[in-house]
mmCIF file of the C-alpha atoms, coordinates in Angstrom:
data_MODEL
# 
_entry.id   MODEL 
# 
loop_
_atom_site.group_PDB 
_atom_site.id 
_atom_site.type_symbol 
_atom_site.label_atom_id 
_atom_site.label_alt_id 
_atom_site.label_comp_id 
_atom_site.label_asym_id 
_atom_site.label_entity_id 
_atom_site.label_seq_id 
_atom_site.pdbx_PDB_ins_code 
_atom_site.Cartn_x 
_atom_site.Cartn_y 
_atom_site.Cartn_z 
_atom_site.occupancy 
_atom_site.B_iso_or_equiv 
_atom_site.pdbx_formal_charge 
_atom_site.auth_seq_id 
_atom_site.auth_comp_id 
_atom_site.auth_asym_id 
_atom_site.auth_atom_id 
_atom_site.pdbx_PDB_model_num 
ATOM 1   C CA . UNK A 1 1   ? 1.146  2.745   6.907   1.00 0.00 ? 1   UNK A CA 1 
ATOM 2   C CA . UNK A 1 2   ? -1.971 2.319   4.629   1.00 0.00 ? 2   UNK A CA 1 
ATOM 3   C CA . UNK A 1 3   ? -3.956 -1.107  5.617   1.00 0.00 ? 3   UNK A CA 1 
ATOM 4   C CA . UNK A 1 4   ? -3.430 -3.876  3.311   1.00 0.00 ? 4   UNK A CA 1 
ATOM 5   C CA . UNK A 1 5   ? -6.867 -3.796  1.706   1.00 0.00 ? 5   UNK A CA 1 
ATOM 6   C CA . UNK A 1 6   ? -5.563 -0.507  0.296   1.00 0.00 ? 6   UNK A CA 1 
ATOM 7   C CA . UNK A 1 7   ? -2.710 -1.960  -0.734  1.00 0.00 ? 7   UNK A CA 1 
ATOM 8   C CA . UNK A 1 8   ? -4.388 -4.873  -2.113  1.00 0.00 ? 8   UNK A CA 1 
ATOM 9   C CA . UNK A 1 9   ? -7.364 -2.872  -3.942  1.00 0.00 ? 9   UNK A CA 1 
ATOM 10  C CA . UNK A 1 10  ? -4.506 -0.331  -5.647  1.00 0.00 ? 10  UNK A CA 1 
ATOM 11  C CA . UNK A 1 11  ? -3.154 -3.473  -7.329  1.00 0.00 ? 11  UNK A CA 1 
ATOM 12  C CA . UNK A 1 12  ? -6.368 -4.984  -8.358  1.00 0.00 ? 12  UNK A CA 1 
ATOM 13  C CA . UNK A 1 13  ? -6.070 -2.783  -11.296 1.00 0.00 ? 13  UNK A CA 1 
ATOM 14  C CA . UNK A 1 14  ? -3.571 -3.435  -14.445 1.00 0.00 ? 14  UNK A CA 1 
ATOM 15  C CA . UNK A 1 15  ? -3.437 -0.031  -15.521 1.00 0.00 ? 15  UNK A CA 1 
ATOM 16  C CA . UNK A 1 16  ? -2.269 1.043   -11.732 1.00 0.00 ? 16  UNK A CA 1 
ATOM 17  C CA . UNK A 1 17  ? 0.001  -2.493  -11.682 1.00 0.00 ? 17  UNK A CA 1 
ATOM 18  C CA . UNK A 1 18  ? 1.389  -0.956  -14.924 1.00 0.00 ? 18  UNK A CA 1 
ATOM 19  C CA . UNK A 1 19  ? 2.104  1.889   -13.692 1.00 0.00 ? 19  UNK A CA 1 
ATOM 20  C CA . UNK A 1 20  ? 3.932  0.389   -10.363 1.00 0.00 ? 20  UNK A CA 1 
ATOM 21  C CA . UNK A 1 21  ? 6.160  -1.569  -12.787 1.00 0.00 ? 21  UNK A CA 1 
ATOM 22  C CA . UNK A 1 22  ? 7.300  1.449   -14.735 1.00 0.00 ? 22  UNK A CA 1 
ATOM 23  C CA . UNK A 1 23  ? 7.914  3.108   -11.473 1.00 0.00 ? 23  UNK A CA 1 
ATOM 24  C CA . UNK A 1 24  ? 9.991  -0.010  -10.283 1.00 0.00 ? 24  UNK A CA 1 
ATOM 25  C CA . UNK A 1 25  ? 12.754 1.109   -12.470 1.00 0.00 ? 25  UNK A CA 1 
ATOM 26  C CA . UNK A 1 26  ? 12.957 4.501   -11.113 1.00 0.00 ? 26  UNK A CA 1 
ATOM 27  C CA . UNK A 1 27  ? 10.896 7.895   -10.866 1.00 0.00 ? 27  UNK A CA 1 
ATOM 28  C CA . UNK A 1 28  ? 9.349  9.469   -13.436 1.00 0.00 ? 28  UNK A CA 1 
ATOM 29  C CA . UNK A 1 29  ? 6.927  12.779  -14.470 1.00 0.00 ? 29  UNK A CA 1 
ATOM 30  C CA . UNK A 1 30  ? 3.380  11.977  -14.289 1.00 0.00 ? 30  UNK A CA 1 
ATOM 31  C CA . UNK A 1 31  ? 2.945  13.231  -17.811 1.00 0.00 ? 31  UNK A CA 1 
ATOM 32  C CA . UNK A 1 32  ? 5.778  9.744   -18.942 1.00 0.00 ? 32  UNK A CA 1 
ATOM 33  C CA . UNK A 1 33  ? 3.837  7.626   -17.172 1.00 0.00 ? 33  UNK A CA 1 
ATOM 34  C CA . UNK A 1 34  ? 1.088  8.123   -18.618 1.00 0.00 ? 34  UNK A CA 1 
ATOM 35  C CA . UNK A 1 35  ? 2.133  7.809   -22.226 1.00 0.00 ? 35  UNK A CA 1 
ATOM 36  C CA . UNK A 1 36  ? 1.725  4.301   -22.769 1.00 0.00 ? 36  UNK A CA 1 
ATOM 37  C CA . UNK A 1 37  ? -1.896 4.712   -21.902 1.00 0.00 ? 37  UNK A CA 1 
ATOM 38  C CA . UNK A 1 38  ? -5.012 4.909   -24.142 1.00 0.00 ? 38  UNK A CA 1 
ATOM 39  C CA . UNK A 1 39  ? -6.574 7.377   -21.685 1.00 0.00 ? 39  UNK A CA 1 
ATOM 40  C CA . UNK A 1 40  ? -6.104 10.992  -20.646 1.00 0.00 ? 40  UNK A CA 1 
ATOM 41  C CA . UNK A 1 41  ? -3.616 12.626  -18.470 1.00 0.00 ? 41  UNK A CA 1 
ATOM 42  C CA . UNK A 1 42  ? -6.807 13.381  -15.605 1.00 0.00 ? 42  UNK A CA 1 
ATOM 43  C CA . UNK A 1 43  ? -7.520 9.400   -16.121 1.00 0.00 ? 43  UNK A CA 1 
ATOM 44  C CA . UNK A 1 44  ? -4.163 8.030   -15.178 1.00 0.00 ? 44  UNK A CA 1 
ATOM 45  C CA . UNK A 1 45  ? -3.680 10.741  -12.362 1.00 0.00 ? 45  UNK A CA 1 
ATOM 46  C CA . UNK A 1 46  ? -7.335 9.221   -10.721 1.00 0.00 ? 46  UNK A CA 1 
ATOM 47  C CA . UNK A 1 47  ? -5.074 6.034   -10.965 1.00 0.00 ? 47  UNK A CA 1 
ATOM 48  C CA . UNK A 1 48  ? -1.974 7.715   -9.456  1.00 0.00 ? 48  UNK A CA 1 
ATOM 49  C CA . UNK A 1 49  ? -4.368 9.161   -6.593  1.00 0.00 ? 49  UNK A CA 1 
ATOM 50  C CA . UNK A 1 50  ? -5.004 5.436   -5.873  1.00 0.00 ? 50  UNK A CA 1 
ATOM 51  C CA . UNK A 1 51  ? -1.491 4.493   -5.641  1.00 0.00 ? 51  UNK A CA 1 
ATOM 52  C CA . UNK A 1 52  ? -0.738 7.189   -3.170  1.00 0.00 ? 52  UNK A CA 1 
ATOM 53  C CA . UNK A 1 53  ? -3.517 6.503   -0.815  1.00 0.00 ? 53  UNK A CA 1 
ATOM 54  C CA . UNK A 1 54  ? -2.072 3.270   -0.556  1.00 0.00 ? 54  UNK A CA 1 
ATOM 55  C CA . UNK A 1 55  ? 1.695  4.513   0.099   1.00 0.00 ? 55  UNK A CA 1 
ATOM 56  C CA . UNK A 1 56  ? 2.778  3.188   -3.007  1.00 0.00 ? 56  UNK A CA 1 
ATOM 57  C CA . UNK A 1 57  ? 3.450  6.063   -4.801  1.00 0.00 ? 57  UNK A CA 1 
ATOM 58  C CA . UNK A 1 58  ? 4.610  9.658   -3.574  1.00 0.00 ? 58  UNK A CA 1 
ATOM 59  C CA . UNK A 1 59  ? 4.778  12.682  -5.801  1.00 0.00 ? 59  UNK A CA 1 
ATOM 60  C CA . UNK A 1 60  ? 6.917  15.285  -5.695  1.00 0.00 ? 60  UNK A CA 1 
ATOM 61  C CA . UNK A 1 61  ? 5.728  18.749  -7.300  1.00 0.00 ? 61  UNK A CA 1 
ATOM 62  C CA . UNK A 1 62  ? 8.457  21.446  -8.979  1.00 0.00 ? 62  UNK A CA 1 
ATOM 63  C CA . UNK A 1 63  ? 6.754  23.852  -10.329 1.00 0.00 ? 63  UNK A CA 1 
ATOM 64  C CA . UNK A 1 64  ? 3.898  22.387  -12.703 1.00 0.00 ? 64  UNK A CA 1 
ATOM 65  C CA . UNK A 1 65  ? 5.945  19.097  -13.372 1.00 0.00 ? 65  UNK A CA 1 
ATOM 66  C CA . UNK A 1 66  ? 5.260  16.589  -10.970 1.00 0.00 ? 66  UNK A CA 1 
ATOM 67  C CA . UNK A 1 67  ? 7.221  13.639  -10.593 1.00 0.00 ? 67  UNK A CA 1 
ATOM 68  C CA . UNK A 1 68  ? 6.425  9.852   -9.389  1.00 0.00 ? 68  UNK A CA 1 
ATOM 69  C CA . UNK A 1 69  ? 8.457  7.828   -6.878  1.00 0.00 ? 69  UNK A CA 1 
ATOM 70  C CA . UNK A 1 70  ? 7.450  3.913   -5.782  1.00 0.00 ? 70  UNK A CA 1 
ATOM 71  C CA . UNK A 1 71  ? 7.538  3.120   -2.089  1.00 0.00 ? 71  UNK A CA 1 
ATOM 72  C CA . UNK A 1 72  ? 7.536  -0.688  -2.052  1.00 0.00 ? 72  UNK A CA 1 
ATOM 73  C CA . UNK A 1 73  ? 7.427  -0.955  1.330   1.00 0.00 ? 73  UNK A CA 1 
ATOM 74  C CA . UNK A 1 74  ? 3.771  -1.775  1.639   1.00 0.00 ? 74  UNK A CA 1 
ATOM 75  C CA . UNK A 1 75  ? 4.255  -4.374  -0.789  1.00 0.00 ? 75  UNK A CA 1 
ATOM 76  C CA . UNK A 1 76  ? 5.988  -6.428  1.867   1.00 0.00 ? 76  UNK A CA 1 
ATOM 77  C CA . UNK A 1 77  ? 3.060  -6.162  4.023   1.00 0.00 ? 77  UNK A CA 1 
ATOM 78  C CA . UNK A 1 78  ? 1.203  -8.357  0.652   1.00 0.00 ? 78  UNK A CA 1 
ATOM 79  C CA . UNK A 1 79  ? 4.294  -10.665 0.759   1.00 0.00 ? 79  UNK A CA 1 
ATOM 80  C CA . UNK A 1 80  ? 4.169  -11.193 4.404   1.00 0.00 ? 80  UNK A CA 1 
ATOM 81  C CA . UNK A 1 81  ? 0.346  -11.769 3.608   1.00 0.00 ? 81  UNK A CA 1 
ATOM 82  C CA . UNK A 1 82  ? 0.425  -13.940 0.681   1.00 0.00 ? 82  UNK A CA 1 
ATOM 83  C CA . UNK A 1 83  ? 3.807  -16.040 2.440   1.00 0.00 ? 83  UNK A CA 1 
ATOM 84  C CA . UNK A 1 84  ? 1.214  -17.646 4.950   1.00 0.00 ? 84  UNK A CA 1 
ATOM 85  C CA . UNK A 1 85  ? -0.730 -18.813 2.363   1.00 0.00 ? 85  UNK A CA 1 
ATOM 86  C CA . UNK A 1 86  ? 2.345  -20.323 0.234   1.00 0.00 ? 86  UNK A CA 1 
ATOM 87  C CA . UNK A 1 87  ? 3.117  -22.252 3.381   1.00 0.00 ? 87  UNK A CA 1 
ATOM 88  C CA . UNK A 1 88  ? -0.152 -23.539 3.464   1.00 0.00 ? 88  UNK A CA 1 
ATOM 89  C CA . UNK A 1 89  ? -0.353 -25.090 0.330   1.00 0.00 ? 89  UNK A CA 1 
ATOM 90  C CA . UNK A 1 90  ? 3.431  -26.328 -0.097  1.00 0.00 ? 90  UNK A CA 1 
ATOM 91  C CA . UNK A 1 91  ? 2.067  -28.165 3.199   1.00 0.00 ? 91  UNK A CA 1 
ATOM 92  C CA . UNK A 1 92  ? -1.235 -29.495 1.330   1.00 0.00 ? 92  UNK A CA 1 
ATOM 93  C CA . UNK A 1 93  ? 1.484  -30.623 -1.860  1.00 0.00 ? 93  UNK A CA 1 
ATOM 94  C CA . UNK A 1 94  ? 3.579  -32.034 0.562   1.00 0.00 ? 94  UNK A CA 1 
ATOM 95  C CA . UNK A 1 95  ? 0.934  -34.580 1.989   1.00 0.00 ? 95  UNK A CA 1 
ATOM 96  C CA . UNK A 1 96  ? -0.284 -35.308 -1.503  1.00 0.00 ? 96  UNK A CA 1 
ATOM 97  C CA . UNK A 1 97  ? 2.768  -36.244 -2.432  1.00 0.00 ? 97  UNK A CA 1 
ATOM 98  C CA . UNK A 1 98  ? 3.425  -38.166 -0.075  1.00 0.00 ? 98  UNK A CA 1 
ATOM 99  C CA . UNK A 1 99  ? 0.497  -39.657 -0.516  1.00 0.00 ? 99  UNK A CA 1 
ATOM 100 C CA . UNK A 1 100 ? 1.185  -40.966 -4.017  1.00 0.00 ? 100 UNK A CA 1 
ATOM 101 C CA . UNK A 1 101 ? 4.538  -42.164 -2.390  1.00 0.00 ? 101 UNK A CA 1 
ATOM 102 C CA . UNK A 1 102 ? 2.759  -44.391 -0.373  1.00 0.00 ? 102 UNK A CA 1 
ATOM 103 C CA . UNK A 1 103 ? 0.230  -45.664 -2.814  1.00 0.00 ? 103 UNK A CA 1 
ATOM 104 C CA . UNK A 1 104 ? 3.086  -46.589 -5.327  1.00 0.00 ? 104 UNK A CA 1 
ATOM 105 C CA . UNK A 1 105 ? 5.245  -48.228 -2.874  1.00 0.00 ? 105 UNK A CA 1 
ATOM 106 C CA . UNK A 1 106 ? 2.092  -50.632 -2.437  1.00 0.00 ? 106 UNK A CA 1 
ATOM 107 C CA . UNK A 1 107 ? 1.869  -51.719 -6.101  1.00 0.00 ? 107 UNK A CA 1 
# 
């Protein structure tokens, strides 16, 4: 499985975040994808490379149509990242509030 940085550096981008969402609701032909796009078709496929070096995207080629699939399943590897890091700070709000409990119970 691609390395999170990968991952992580694929969805820096909006167009290539875009381009995950449309895929979320199911596959589509590279050509579709990319008409929402004020760029050209060799633009948004440098985007699509992206995606599929970071295993979020796998094409599948009939003939010369070529057609997009999302594989989410790095995206859990973010969530299992970015879930640490949620704990952390509902831990931080936790002691700050109660804090302010303790501080209002005093006046």
């Amino acid at each position: 499985m691609p390395a999170l940085d990968h991952v992580l550096t694929a969805l820096s981008d909006p167009t290539r975040r875009a381009i995950v969402e449309r895929l979320s609701r199911g596959p589509a032909r590279v050509t579709t994808v990319a008409e929402p796009f004020d760029m050209s078709l060799v633009a948004v496929s440098k985007h699509v490379r992206v995606l599929e070096r970071a295993g979020l995207v796998r094409r599948a080629r009939r003939g010369r149509e070529h057609t997009l699939t999302l594989d989410a399943r790095p995206l859990r590897r973010v969530a299992q990242w970015t879930w640490r890091y949620e704990q952390f700070w509902n831990a931080r709000l936790d002691r700050l509030e109660g804090l302010f409990s303790k501080k209002g119970r005093r006046s």
